[in-house]
N, C-alpha and C positions, 0 to 999 in steps of 0.2 A: 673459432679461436677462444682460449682461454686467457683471462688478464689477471694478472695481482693487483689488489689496490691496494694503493699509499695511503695508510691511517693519518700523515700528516701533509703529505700534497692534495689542496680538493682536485687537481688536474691530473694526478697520478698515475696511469696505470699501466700497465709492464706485460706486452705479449708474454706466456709460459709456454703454451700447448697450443698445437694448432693440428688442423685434419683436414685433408683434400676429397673432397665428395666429387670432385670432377668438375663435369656439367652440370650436375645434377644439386639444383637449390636447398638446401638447409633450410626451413623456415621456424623449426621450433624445436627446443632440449627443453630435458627433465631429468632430474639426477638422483636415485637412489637414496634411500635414506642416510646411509653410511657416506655418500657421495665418493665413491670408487665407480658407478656405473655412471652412463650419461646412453638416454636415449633420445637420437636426435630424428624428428622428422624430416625426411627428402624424399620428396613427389609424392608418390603413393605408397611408401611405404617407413617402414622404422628400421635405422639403424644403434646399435646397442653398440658402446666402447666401453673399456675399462679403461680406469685413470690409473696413471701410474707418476704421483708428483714429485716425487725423488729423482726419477729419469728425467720426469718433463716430457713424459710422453701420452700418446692415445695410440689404444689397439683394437681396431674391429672383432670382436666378437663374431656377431650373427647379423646379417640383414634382411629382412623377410618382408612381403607385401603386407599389409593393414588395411586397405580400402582398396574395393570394387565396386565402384562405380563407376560407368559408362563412360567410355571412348577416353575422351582430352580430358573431362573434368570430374577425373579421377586425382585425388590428394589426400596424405594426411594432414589432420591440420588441429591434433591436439594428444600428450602424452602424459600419462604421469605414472608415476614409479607406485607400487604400495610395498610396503620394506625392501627389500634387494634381489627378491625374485618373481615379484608379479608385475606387470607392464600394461596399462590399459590404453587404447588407444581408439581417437574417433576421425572420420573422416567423411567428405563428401555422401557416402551411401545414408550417412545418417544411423551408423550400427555404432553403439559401444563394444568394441569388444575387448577381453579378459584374456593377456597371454602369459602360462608360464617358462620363466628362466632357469634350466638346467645347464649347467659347467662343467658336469661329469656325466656322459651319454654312454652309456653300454651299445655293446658291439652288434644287439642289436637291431637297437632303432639306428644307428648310424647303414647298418643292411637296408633299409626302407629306405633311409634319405628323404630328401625335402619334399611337400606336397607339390603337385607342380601348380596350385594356386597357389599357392605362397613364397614362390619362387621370384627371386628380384635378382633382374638381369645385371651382368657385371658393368655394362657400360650403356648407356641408352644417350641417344640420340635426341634434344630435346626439340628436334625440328619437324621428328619424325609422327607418326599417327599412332597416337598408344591404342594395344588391340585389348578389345572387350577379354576380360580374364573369364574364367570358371569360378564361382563362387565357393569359397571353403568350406568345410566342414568341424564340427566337433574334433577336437583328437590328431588334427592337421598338425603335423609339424617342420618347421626350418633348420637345418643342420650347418653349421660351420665348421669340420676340426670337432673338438670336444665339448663345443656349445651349441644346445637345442631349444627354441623355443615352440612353444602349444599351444594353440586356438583349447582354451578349456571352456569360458564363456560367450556370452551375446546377447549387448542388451539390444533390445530393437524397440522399446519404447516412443523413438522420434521418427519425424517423417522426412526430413530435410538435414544438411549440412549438420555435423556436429561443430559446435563452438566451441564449448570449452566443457572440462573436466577437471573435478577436481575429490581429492581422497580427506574425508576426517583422518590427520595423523597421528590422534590420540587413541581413535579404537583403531584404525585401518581396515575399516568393512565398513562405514556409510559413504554411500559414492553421491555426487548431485552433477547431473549433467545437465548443459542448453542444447540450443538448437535453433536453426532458423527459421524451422513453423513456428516459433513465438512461444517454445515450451520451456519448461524448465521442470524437473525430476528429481526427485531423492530416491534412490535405493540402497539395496544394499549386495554387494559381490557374493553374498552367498544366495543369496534369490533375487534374479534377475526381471522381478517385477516392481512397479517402485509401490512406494508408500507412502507419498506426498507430492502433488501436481500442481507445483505455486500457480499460484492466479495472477496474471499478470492486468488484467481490470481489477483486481481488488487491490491488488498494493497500487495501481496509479492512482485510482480512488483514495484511497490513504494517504497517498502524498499529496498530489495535489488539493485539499483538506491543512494538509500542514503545513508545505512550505507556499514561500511568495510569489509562486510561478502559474501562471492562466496556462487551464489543459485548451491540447488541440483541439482545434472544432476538426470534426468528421472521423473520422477510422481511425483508431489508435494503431499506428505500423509498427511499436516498439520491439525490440527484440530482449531475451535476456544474453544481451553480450556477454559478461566478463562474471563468474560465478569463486568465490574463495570460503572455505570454510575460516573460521576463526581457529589458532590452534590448541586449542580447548577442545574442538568441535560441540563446545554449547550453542557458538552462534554461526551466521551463515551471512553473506556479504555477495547481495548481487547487481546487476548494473543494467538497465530498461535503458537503453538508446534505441531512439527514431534517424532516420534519414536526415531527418535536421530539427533544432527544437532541443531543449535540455535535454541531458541526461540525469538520469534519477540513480544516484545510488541508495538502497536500501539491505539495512539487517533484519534478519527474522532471528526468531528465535522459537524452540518447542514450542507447544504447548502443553505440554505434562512433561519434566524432567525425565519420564524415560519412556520408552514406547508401551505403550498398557494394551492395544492393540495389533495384532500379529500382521493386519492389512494395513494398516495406514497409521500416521503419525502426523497428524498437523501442526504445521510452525506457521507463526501472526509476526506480522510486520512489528518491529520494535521503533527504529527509527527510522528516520528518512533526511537525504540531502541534493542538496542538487550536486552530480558531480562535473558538470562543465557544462556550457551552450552548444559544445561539437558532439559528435559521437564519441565516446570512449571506448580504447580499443585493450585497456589495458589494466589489470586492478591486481593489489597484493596488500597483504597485511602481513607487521612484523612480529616476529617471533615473540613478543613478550604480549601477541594482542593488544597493543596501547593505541597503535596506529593502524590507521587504513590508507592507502594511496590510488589514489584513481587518475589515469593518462589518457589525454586524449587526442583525438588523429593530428590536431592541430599542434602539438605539441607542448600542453599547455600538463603543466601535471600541479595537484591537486591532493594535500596532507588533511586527513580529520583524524578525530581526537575518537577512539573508538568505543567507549561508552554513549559520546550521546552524539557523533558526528557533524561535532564542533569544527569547522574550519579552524586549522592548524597552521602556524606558521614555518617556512624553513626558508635556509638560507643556499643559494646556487650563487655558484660563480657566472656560469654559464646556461642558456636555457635553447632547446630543442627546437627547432626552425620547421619540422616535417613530424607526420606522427609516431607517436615513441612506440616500440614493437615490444619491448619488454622492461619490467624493473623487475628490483627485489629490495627489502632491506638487509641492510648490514649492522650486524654490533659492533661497538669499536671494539678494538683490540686492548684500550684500557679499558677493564672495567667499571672503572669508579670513574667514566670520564663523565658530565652531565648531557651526553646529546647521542646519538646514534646517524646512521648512513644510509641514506637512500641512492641506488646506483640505478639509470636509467639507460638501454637503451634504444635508436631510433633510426629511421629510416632516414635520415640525413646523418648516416653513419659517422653519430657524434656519440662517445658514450662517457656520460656524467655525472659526477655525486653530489650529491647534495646534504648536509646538515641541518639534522632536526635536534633540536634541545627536547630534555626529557620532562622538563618542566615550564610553566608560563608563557607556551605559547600559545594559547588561544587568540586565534584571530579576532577582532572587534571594529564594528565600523564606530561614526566618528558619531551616528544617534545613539547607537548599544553607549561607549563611552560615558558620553551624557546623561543618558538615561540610568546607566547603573552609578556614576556619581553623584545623584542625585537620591539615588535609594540611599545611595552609605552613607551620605550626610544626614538623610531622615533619621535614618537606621541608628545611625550612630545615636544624634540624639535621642532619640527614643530609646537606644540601649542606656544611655547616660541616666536618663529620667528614671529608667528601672532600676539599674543597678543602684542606684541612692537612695531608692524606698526603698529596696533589700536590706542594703546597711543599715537603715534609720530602723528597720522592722527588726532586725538581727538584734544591736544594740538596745531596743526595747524588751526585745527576750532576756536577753541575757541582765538588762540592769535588773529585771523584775525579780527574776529568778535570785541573782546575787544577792539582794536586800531582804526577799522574802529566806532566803535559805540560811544568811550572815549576818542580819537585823545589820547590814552597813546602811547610807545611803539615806537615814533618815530624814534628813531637812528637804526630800523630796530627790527624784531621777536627776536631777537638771546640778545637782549639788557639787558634783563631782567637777562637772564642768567650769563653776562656779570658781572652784578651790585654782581648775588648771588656769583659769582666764585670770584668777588674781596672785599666778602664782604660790599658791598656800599650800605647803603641804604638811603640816600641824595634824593631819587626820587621814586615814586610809584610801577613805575617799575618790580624791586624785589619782592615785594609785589606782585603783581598781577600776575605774571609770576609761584612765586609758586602756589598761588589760583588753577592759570589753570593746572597744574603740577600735585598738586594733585585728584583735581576733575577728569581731564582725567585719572589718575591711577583708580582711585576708578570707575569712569565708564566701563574703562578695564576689570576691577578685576568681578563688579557684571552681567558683559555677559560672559564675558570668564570662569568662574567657576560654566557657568551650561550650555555650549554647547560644543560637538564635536570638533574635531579636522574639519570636513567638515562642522558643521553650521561657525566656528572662520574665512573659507574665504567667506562666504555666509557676516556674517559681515562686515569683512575687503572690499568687492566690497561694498557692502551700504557707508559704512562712508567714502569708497573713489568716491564717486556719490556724498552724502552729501558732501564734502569736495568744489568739483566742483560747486553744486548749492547753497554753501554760499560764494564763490570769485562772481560767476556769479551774484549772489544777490547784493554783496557788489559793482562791479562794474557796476551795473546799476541802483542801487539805491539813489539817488541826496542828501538823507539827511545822507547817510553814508558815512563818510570821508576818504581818505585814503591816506598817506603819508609818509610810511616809507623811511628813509632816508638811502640807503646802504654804503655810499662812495663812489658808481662809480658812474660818473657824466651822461653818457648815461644811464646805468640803471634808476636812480633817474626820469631821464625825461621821459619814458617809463612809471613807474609809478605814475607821478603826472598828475592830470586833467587839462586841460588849461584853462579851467571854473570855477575850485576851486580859491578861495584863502583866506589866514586866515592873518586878520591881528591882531599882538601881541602888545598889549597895555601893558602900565605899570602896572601890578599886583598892586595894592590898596587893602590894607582891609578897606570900609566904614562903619563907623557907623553910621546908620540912627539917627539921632536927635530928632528926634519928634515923637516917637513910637505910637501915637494916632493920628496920621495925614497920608490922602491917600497924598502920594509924587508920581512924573512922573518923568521919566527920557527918553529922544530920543536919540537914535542910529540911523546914517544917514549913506548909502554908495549909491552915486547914481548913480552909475553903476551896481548894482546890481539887481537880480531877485529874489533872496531869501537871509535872514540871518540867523545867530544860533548865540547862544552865549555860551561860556563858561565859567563856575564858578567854582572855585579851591577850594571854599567853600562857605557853607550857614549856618546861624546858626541865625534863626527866632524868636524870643518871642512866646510863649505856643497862638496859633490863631491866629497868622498872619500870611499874604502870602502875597510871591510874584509873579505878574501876569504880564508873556510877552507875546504881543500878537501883531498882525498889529494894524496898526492905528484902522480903523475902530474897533476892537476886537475881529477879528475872529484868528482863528488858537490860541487860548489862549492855554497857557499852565500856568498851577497854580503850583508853587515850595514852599512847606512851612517844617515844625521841621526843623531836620538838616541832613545835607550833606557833604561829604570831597570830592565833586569832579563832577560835572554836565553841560551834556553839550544839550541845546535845539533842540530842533526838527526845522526843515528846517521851516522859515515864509516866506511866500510870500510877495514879495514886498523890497522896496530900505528903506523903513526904520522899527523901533523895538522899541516899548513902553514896557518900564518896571516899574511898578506898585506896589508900598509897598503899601498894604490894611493892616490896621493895625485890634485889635483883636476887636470883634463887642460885646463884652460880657468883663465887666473887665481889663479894658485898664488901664494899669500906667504910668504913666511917664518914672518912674524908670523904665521900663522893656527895656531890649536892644535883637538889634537885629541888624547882620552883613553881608554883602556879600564882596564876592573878584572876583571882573571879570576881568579874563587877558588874553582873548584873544575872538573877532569878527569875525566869518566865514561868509563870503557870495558866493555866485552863479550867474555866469553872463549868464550860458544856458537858453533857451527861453521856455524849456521844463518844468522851474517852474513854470511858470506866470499861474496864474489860474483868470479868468474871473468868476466875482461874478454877477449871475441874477437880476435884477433890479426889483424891485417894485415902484409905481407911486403916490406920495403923488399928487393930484390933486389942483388946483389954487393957491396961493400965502404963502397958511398956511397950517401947521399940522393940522386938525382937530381930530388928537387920540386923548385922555387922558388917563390918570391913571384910572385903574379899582377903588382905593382906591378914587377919586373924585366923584365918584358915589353914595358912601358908606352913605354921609347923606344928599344923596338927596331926591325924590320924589318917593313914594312906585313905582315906574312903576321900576325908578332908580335903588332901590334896589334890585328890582326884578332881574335884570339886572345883578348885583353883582353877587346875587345868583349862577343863570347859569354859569357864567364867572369860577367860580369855577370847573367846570369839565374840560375847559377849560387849555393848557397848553403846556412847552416848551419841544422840541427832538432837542437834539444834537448830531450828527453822524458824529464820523471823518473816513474820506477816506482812501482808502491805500496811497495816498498821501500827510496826515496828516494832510488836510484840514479840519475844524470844519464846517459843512453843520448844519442849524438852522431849523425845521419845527416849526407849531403847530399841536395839536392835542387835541383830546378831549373825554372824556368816552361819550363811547354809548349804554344805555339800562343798564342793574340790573346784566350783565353776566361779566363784567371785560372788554366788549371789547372796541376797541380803533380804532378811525376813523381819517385818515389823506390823503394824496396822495399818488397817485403812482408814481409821481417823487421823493418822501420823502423816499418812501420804497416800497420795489419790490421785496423784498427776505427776507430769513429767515435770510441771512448775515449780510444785514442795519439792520434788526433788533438787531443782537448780538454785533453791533459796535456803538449801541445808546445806550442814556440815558432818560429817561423821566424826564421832572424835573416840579414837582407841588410848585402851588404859588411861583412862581420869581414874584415878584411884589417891587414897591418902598411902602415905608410907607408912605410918604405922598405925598400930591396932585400935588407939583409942583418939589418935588423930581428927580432925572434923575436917570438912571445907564446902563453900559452897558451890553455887552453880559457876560463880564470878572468880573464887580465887582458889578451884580446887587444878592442879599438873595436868598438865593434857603431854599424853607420849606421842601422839600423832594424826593430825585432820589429815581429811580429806574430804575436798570440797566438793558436793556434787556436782555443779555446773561443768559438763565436759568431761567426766569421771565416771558417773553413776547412770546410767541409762533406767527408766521407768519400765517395768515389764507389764503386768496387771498387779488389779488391784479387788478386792472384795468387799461390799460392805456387810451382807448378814454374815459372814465369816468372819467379819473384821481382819482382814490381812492386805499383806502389799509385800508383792516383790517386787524386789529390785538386781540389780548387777552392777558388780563394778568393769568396766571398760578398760580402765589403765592401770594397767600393771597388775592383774588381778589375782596373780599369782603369787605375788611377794607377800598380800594379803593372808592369802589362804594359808603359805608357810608359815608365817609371822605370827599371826594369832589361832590355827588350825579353824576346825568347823565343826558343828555340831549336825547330828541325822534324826530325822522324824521319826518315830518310829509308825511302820504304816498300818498296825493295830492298835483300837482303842487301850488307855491304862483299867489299870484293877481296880475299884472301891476297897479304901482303904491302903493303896499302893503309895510308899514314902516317895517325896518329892525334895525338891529344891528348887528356888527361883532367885537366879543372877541378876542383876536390877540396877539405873539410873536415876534412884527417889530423888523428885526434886531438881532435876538434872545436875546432882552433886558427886558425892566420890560411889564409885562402884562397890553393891553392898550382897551379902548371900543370905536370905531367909531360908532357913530348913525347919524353923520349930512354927511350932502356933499357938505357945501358951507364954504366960510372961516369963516364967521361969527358965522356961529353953530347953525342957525336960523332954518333952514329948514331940517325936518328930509331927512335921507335916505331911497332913497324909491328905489324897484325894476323898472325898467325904462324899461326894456323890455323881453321878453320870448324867443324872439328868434333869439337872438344874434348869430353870425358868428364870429369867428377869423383863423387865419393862425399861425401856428408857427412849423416853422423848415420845409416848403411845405405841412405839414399836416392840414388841415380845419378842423374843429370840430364847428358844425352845435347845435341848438336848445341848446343857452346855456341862461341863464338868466344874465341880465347887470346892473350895479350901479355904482355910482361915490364915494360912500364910502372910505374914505383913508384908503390902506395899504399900505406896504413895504416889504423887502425882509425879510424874515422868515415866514413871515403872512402865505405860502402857508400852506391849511389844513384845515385853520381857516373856522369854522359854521359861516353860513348867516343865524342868527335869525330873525323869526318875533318879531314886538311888539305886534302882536295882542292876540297871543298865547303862544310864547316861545318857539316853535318849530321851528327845524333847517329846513330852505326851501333851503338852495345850501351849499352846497361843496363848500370852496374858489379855488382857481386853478389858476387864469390869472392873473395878475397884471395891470394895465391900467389906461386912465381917466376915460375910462367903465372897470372894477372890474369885471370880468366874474367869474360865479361858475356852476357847475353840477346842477340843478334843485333835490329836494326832491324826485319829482315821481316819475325820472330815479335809482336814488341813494335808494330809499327806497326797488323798487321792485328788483334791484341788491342785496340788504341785504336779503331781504327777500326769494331771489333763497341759499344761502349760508348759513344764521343764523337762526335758528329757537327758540322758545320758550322764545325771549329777549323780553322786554316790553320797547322798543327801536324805535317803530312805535306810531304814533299820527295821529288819522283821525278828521277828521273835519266835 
């Protein structure tokens, strides 16, 4: 019989289909994967129907014998489908055997007709004396009409009854069969040898080890009754009943994720459960693997949770009086409903459902209860006690960090608190103290609400490591100030620096006057090594900045919109230019713009002083110019322009917040970029520079510096620029640009190596960022500007630092410091014939055909090479 069940009646269920086997007992279906077939065991043999649900009907197919075994206790008594035309079936003799399903039989094999072992009589008599059959063959087959079934396999593995069978349905070729010698087998349908002989003393061993149940004294009679693959088939689910005495459900699981061995495969007990104190006659797992179910003779059926085979809770109306013969589960029909259906049935032909929730039900006695409220309340507290020294340790990072980075916070950490407990808020204080109050809660809150009570001290040792390496940071770090003021007067000196000092000036708000005029202002302390400044506020005109920087204009820093509160980065040197650059686009009069600076930090350690590399402007005059002087001049001139444009300025600040200047310049049709290896040496100088294309002045006799000269276009290394190598006796470094590397190339073109040496005496040019100010072109090397620059030698010698560096090429071309990087162009060609690198009244560079055939060992396919 077939039934519908009622997804809202638990009592529900509605005969569809039903089939008359006769006299002849049904004891056990299996149904095709598609579930259109259904093979049902009856006596000694297998009968195959197709479903037809639309009629509400069953059709006999084929019924063929399955088991030979002798006289009366001959039976089938286990079947399962593997997709919709293989049939496996075991019985009494103790044989697995392997049958295929054909639907369309040529005319044939229907001439042959049925083997006459395999032949199952139309009506049998069950009073009567079953005669001993002939045992089949290979290649046997059963005919119905247009349907044939094939003895193709035979496992013969066991010695006794087959119990049960069952098919991995994820591959559909690992088989695991029992048996009632006490065996149990994995194989596989394409070789009929197995490759895994569970132990059934090693897993009692195991369990009884694990669970709370005393093993048998004398002869372990267990059998493996009831065998289920998980449908994964990762794991495997089988079931050890004695004659009387628990039954053991256990999973195993591989032991290597896939077979590495062609003979054998060994799978290890995972867990273990008790599945009832009767024997169990009956075991399935649900289709989502979540659950396992174990029945047994008594009627008593039994839900675990299939990960660790947790006793599960479900909910029955009714419960089974006799031993249940079969279940399965069921999904609901809603999807999104929270529970699933277990249908059981039983030999007090009662057939049942039951609901199981998909969540919280783990079963718990009333010690587990106890005992685990007892952990959560420890737990808890102990999560409590962490989570507060997280926050306390958080809150102590960050006040640190705040005061040393914003000199707020002086009258000590506690101050802020101070202000909140009196209500004061006269000073930033308050304000900022809660910021970090709450930020550290909320940081608490999203680690502490998704780890352990043992990850919360794994945290609490980090963030008291962090807590150490940002005092450690803060107290060795020159441009982070620190000065809280406790009221013990030994303390206080303990924590002030004897190198620091800040001096407090009268807070001014000024208003700039002349919102379209660059204004300068000097900051002088000349005992000093480094300065900072602090501004209580800024509040700029829409494009304008203000730029403080050293004299010369390195270490710039640009402050522009608005601010309540800033304080600058450590500058080198005893004094500090600060720079209103008013807006370059749309300047009024009318537009204001304000600062308030009230208070001067300086440094009198010697540890700031940073010594800037010199470059050598040669004989009495500058001979650079403005690249824009070039612009309408003589085709060679403009030619000259042209190139100039791949040409261009890097600026990389240090961990010491120094502004370091290169040049550099695209090289070839690929994005890359050619410069030195004192400029960049690593992937790091790269993620702490900028490329900046066309810094130049607009006109010819125009000036600017590093601080206030047009930039047409950055692009910021970090995420941009990828490090390729780099060379130190060669002095070079490539680089590539990553994004967008192309627009690059069109945008400013590129210049090619040439990959032979230049000529002694061959006229030059070098495009150049002196000083990292506006972009400049030297072609002369006398003051007058008369006489071009020409290569003066091949093989030049210098020393620097005890190191020689042999066969360089020499010029007297003027640069200066930032220039390093810059291309030593011909005029002949416009190919780059050195590498800039030395600075001098001889200008040394890399030669082309050392530099060309070093690209050429690293870059391939760039059109970045020029031969002559």
């Amino acid at each position: 019989d077939i039934y519908q069940l009622s997804d809202t009646d638990p009592t529900g269920f509605t005969k569809e289909i039903s089939a008359d086997t006769g006299l002849e007992l049904a004891s056990g279906v299996a149904f095709s994967h598609d579930g259109q077939l259904i093979a049902v065991s009856v006596s000694a043999g297998c009968w195959v129907y197709t479903l037809d649900l639309e009629a509400k009907t069953m059709t006999l197919l084929v019924k063929f014998r399955t088991d030979f075994a002798a006289e009366e206790e001959s039976s089938q008594t286990c079947a399962r489908f593997v997709g919709n035309s293989t049939i496996l079936t075991g019985g009494e003799d103790g044989v697995v055997r392997v049958w295929r399903l054909n639907r369309d039989v040529s005319e044939p094999d229907k001439t042959v007709g049925t083997a006459k072992a395999l032949a199952a009589p139309e009506k049998v008599d069950p009073h009567a004396k079953m005669e001993t059959s002939e045992q089949p063959k290979l290649g046997d087959s059963a005919i119905n009409g247009a349907n044939m079934v094939t003895l193709t396999r035979e496992y013969r593995g066991h010695t006794k009854r087959i119990r049960e069978i069952d098919v991995d349905v994820s591959h559909r070729n690992l088989v695991v069969s029992s048996s009632e010698d006490q065996s149990c087998h994995l194989w596989r349908l394409t070789e009929v040898s197995p490759i895994c002989k569970f132990s059934k003393d090693d897993a009692l061993d195991i369990a009884f080890q694990r669970l709370p149940t005393k093993p048998p004294v004398g002869p372990r009679k267990h059998q493996f009754r009831c065998v289920r693959f998980a449908n994964s088939g990762r794991r495997l689910y089988t079931v050890l009943t004695p004659a009387r005495g628990d039954s053991i459900l256990i999973k195993w699981k591989p032991e290597t994720i896939a077979q590495e061995n062609e003979d054998q495969w060994p799978w290890v007990v995972e867990e273990t459960a008790i599945a009832g104190d009767k024997p169990v006659a009956s075991l399935c797992v649900s289709q989502d693997d979540r659950f396992v179910c174990a029945a047994a003779v008594s009627g008593e059926i039994k839900v675990f949770l299939a990960s660790t085979l947790h006793l599960y809770k479900k909910k029955s109306t009714e419960q089974h009086t006799f031993a249940i013969t079969g279940m399965s589960f069921v999904p609901s029909a809603d999807k999104q409903a929270p529970h699933c259906h277990l249908v059981s049935g039983g030999a007090d032909k009662n057939l049942l459902r039951h609901d199981i929730q998909l969540e919280g039900g783990i079963a718990k006695s009333g010690k587990e209860m106890v005992v685990n409220g007892v952990k959560s309340a420890v737990g808890a507290t102990v999560g409590l006690g962490l989570s507060l020294w997280m926050a306390t340790t958080l809150l102590f990072i960050l006040l640190l960090f705040i005061h040393a980075k914003t000199a707020l916070l002086l009258d000590g950490p506690l101050a802020g608190f101070s202000d909140l407990a009196a209500l004061r808020f006269d000073s930033t204080d308050a304000p900022v103290t809660m910021v970090a109050l709450l930020a550290s809660a909320a940081a608490t809150w999203l680690i502490t609400s998704h780890c352990s009570v043992t990850s919360a001290f794994f945290w609490n040792g980090l963030l008291c490591l962090l807590s150490g390496a940002v005092a450690f940071f803060v107290a060795v770090s020159s441009d982070l100030e620190f000065s809280w003021q406790t009221g013990d007067a030994a303390v206080d000196e303990l924590l002030d620096r004897d190198s620091t000092r800040v001096l407090l000036i009268q807070s001014k708000r000024y208003t700039i006057t002349s919102p379209c005029e660059l204004q300068e202002w000097n900051i002088t302390e000349h005992s000093a090594n480094s300065l900072w400044l602090h501004f209580s506020s800024i509040d700029l005109a829409s494009g304008a900045q203000l730029i403080v920087s050293a004299v010369n204009g390195s270490n710039a820093q640009t402050l522009e919109s608005q601010t309540s509160e800033l304080t600058t980065n450590p500058i080198s040197g005893n004094k500090v230019v600060v720079r209103f650059v008013p807006p370059t686009k749309g300047c009024t009069p009318s537009a204001v713009s304000t600062m308030t600076l009230d208070a001067v930090g300086y440094e009198s350690s010697e540890d700031m002083q940073v010594t800037n590399e010199e470059r050598e402007i040669c004989g009495a005059a500058d001979t650079m110019k403005n690249v824009v002087c070039f612009e309408s001049g003589s085709d060679e001139e403009k030619t000259m322009v042209a190139k100039a444009k791949a040409v261009f300025r890097t600026q990389r600040t240090r961990e010491d917040s120094a502004i370091v200047t290169c040049t550099a310049w695209l090289w070839g049709n690929q994005g890359h970029i050619i410069s030195n290896n004192h400029c960049f040496s690593s992937q790091e100088m790269v993620d702490a520079a900028k490329f900046e294309f066309d810094v130049q002045t607009s006109g010819c006799d125009d000036d600017c510096t590093f601080a206030t000269c047009p930039i047409g276009k950055t692009l910021a290394g970090k995420d941009n620029v990828k490090f390729v190598k780099s060379d130190a006796t060669l002095d070079y470094s490539v680089l590539q640009i990553t994004n967008d590397a192309a627009s690059y190339v069109s945008s400013y073109g590129y210049l090619q190596v040439r990959a032979s040496a230049p000529t002694q005496g061959e006229q030059i040019y070098i495009p150049q960022q002196p000083k990292g100010g506006a972009k400049k072109i030297t072609k002369t090397d006398d003051d007058a500007g008369s006489v071009a620059a020409t290569v003066r030698s091949l093989d030049f010698s210098v020393s620097v630092s005890g190191i020689t560096y042999t066969d360089l090429i020499a010029y007297a071309a003027d640069t200066e410091e930032g220039s390093s990087g810059s291309p030593v162009i011909s005029m002949v060609d416009n190919s780059v014939v050195g590498l800039h690198r030395i600075g001098d009244c001889d200008n040394a560079a890399t030669p082309s055909d050392k530099l060309a055939s070093a690209l050429q060992a690293i870059v391939s396919g760039n059109d970045g090479y020029k031969t002559v």
